[in-house]
C-alpha positions in Angstrom: 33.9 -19.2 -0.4 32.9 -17.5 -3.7 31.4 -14.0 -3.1 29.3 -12.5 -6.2 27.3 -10.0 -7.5 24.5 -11.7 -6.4 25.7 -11.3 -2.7 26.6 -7.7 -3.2 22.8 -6.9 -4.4 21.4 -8.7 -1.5 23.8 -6.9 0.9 22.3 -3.9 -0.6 18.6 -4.6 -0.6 18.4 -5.6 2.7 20.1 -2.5 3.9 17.7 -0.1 2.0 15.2 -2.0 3.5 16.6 -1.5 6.7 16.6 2.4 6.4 13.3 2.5 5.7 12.8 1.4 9.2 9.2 0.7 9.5 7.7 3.0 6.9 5.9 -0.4 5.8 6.9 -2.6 3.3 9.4 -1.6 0.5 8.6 -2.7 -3.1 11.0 -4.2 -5.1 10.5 -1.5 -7.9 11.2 0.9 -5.5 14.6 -1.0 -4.5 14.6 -1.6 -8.4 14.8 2.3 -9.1 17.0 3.0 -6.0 19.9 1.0 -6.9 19.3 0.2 -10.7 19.2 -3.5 -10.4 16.4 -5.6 -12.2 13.3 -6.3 -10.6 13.3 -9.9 -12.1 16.6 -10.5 -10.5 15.7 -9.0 -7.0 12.5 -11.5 -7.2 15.1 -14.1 -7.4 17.4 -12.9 -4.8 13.7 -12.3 -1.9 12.6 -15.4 -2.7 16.0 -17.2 -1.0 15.9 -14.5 1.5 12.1 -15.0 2.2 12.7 -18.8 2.2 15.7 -18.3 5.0 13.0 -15.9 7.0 15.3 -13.0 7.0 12.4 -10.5 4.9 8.5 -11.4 4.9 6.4 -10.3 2.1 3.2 -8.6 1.7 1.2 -9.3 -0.8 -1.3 -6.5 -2.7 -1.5 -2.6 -2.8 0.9 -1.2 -0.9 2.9 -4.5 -0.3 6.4 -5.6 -0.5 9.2 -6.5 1.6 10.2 -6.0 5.1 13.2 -7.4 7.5 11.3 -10.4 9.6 13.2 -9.5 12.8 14.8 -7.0 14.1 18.1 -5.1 12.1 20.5 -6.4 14.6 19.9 -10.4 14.8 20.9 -10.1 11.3 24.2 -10.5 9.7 26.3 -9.7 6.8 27.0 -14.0 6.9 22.8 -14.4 7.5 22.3 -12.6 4.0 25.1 -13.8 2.0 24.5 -17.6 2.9 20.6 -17.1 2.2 21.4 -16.1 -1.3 25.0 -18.4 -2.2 24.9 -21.6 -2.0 28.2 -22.3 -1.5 28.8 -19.8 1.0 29.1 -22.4 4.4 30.5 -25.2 2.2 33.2 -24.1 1.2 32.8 -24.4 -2.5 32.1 -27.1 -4.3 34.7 -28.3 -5.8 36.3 -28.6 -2.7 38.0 -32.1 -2.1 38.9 -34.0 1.6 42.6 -33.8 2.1 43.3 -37.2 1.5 42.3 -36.9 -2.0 44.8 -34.0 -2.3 48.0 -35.4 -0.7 50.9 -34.2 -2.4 49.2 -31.8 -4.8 50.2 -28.3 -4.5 46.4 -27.1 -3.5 46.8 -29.7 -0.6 50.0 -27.6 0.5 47.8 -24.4 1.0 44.7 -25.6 1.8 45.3 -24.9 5.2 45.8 -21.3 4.6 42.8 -21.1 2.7 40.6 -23.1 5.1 41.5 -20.7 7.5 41.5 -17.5 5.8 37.6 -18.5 4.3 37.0 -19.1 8.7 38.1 -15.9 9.4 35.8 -14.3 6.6 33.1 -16.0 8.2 33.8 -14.9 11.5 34.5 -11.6 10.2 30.5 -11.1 8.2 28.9 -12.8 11.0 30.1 -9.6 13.4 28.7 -7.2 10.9 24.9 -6.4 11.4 22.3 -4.8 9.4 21.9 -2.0 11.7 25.5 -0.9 11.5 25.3 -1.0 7.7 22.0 0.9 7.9 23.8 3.5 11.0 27.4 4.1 9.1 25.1 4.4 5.6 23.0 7.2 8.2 26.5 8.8 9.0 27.6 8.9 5.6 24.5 11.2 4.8 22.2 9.2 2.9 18.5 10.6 2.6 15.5 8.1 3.2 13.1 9.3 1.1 9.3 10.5 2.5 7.0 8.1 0.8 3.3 8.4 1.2 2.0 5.2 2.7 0.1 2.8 0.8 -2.8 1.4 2.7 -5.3 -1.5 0.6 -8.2 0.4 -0.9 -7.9 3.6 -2.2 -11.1 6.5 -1.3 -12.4 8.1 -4.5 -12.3 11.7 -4.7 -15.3 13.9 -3.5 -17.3 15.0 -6.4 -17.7 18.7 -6.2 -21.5 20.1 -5.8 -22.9 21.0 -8.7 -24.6 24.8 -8.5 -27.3 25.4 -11.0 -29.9 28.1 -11.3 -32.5 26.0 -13.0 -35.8 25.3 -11.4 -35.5 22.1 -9.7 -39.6 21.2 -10.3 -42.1 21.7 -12.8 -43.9 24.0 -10.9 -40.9 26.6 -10.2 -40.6 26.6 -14.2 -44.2 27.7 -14.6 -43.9 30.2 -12.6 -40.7 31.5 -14.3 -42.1 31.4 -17.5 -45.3 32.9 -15.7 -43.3 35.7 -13.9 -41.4 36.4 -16.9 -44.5 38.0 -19.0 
């Protein structure tokens, strides 16, 4: 199993995502500016997580990201095997044991079978929620941001005052008055 950067800034994502909670759905600019990773590359990284159905997208003002079910059904393993490829299989230059007889990688292969298990076993305990609760703990701030709902209302115009006469007959009899 080959963990990279690439799991690392999904691990991350998804748990700003999941302190947001359900303020709505969380741009990837705002993830982008958050925790200085490209957008381009988070694009890459939503669309394996969207085509795993861990986040759901919304499309249009206002849209973005959000978790597809609930915090705790998913895991630390859920995430990282949406975005590696190699993650379950073991690698791939992994060979069968018979290919391996009497090579030195064949006498520790056992060792490292197991220890990539226990790894496994080890992410696939971890939730999203208690990444999102100890990152709580540790003080982090979820910024207030103001909701963005479809179509936008244009301001009021203000009332215009004027002291003009507002007919032709008001101005004569200004100019009338006047004399």
């Amino acid at each position: 199993m080959r963990l990279s950067t690439k799991s690392r800034f999904a691990v991350t994502a998804m748990i700003d995502i999941a302190l947001q909670g359900n303020a709505g759905p969380i741009s990837l600019a705002d993830i982008s500016t958050r925790h200085q990773i490209s957008v381009s590359y988070l694009e890459q990284l939503f669309s394996k997580l969207r085509h795993s159905g861990l986040v759901e997208s919304t499309r249009g003002p206002g849209g973005g990201y959000s978790l597809s079910r609930a915090s705790e059904t998913i895991s630390v393993a859920d995430i990282i095997g949406a975005v590696e490829s190699e993650f379950h299989k073991g690698g791939k230059d992994a060979k069968p044991l018979a290919d391996q007889h009497g090579s030195s990688e064949a006498m520790t292969q056992e060792l490292w079978a197991t220890l990539n298990t226990k790894m496994v076993e080890h992410m696939q305990s971890i939730s999203l929620r208690q990444l999102a609760s100890e990152q709580r703990a540790k003080g982090i701030k979820i910024a207030a941001r103001p909701v963005k709902r479809g179509v936008y209302s244009a301001p009021k115009p203000k009332q215009v005052q004027t002291t003009a006469p507002n007919s032709v007959f008001a101005l004569g009899r200004s100019l009338l008055g006047s004399h």
